[in-house]
N, C-alpha and C positions, 0 to 999 in steps of 0.2 A: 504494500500500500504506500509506503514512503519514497519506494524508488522514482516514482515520476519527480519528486523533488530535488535530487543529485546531481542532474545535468547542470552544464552550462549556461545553457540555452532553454527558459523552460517558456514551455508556448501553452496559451488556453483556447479554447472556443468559447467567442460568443456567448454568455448568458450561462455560462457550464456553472454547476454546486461541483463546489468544493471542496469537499470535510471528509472528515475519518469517520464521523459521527453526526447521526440527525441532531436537529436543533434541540427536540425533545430529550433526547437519550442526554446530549449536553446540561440542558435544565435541571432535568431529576437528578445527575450524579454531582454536579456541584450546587447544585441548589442555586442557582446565578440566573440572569435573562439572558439571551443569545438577541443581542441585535438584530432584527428584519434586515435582507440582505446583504450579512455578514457573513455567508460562507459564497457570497457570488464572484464569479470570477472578476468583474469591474470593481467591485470593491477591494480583493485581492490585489488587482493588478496596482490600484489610487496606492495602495499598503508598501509596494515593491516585492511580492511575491511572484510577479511573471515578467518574462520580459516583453513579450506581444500576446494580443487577443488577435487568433487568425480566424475568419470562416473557414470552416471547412470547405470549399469548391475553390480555396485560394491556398491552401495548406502545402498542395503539391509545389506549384512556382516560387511559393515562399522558400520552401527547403531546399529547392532547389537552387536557388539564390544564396541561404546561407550555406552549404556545402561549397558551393562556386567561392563565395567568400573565403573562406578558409582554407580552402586552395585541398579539396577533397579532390582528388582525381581516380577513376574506381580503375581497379585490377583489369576489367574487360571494358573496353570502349564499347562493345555490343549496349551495355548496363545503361548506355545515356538513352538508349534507344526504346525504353520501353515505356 
């Protein structure tokens, strides 16, 4: 559950909930209020927990952008072609 958090680069979608744990299960185990849209990713990202909000139908060009960044070049040049 924690590993999407290790990266370098951590990217979210749009409107995505974020938590390990419902709001509810939060409430009852420390007995506290969970903020209304405080596990969302926009409020997240205000936080510095992400570095981009991608849509999804734009996800692909984006990664493809940051591997081109970083100077990723794959094993088979076949692999840009798919």
């Amino acid at each position: 559950a924690s590993f999407g958090m290790l990266g370098d680069i951590i990217i979210a979608e749009p409107n995505a909930y974020i938590a390990f744990a419902g709001k509810r299960v939060i409430e009852q185990t420390l007995n506290t209020t969970v903020p209304e849209g405080s596990q969302a990713a926009e409020y997240l990202f205000q936080k510095g927990l992400f570095d981009l909000i991608i849509p999804r139908n734009l996800l692909k060009s984006v990664l493809s952008e940051l591997f081109q960044f970083h100077a990723f070049v794959p094993l088979n040049q076949n692999e840009t072609e798919h």
